[in-house]
N, C-alpha and C positions, 0 to 999 in steps of 0.2 A: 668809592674808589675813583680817582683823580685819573691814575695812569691808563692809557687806551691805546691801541695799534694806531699804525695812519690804515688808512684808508686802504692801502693798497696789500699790506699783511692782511688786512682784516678780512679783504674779499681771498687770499690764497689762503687763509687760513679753513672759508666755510665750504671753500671747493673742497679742500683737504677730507674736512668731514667729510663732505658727501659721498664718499670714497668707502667709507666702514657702516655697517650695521647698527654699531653701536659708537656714539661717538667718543668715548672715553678711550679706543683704540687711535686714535690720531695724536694721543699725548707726545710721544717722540719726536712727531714732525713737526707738530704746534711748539714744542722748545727749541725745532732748531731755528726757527721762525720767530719766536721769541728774540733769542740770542743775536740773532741775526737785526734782529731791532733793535733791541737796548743794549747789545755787547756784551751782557749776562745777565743769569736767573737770578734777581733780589728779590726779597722776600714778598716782596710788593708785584713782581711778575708772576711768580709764584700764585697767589692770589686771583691772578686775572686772568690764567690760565684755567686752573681749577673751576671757574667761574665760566669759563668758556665751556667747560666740559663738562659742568655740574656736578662734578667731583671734587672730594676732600681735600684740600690743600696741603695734607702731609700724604698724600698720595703722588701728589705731584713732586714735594721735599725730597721720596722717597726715590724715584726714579731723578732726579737733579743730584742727589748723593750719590747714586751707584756709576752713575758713566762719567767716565772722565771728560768726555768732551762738554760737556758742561760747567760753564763758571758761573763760582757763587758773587765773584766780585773782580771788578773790574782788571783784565790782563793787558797787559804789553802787546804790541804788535807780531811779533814772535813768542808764543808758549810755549816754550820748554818743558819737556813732563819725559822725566827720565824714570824707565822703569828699574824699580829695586827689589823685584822680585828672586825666586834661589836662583835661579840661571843666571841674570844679572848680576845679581850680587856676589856669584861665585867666581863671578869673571869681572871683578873689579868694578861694578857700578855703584859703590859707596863713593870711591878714589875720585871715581870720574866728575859725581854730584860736588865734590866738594873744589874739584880742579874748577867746574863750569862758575859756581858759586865765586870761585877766588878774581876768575875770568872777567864775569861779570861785576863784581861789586858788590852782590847783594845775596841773603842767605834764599833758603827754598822758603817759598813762601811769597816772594817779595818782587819788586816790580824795579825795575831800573830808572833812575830818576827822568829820563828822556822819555819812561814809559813804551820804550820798545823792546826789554826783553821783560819775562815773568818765568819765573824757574820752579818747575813744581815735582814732585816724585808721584811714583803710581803705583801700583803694585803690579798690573800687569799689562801690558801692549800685546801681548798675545805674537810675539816675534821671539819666542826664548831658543829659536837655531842660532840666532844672529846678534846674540846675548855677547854684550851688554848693547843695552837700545835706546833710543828717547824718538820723540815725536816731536816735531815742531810744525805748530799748528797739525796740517792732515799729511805731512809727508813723515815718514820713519826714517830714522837710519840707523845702521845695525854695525856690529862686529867695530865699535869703537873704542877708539885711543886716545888721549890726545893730540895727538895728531890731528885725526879726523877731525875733534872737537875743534881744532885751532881755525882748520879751513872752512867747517859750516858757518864759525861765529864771524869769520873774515869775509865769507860772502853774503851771511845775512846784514852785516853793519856797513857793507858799502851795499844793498841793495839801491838800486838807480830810481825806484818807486818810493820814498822817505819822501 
């Protein structure tokens, strides 16, 4: 296996362990540590996690599948992850997915050719008072319109940090 942390993951990764009994409980934080270094989980980190932790590599798949803050392949600057769960969905979060889609240029799934947005759906963000909702990157925002949608995507694309 070719791919390796630098140096400096590598040492907050073994602190991490020494934290737990068993080290195969530091898997959550060794991904965000991962992520954090390569941008996202491929299959190839995947591997060198598992390896880290002497566990199964679809152990590791398993938990890379379930949380959404996890990518399987490289996003935009801005993730977009619009929940379409029933609260959402009941309150117009199809309508919205496809307004941001039109917005943007590009369908869910997909990454905008500047590579600063990536637009993805979720099932849930666990905000369904404030339904319909999306997350971009680690901030939420709730009880959207377009409207709302017009002014997050206006301030995230003159962001002063590009």
């Amino acid at each position: 296996m070719s791919l390796k942390f630098s140096p400096q993951i590598e040492k907050e990764i073994n602190k991490i362990i020494k934290n737990y009994p068993q080290k195969q409980s530091a898997l959550l934080s060794i991904l965000h540590l991962a992520q954090k270094e390569f941008g996202y989980i491929s299959e190839e980190v995947e591997r060198l996690v598992a390896q880290i932790l002497d566990i199964k590599p679809i152990r590791v798949r398993e938990v890379v599948t379930f949380y959404t803050m996890f990518h399987q392949r490289p996003v935009g600057k801005y993730h977009i992850k619009v929940c379409r769960n029933i609260s959402c969905s009941i309150n117009g979060a199809e309508e919205l997915i496809d307004y941001i889609s039109e917005k943007l240029g590009i369908k869910v799934g997909e990454t905008t050719p500047d590579k600063k947005f990536t637009l993805s759906v979720v099932e849930c963000l666990g905000a369904c008072e404030h339904a319909p909702c999306m997350q971009v990157n680690s901030e939420y925002y709730g009880n959207l319109d377009k409207k709302k949608i017009d002014l997050i995507l206006e301030r995230l694309n003159n962001d002063i940090n590009d």
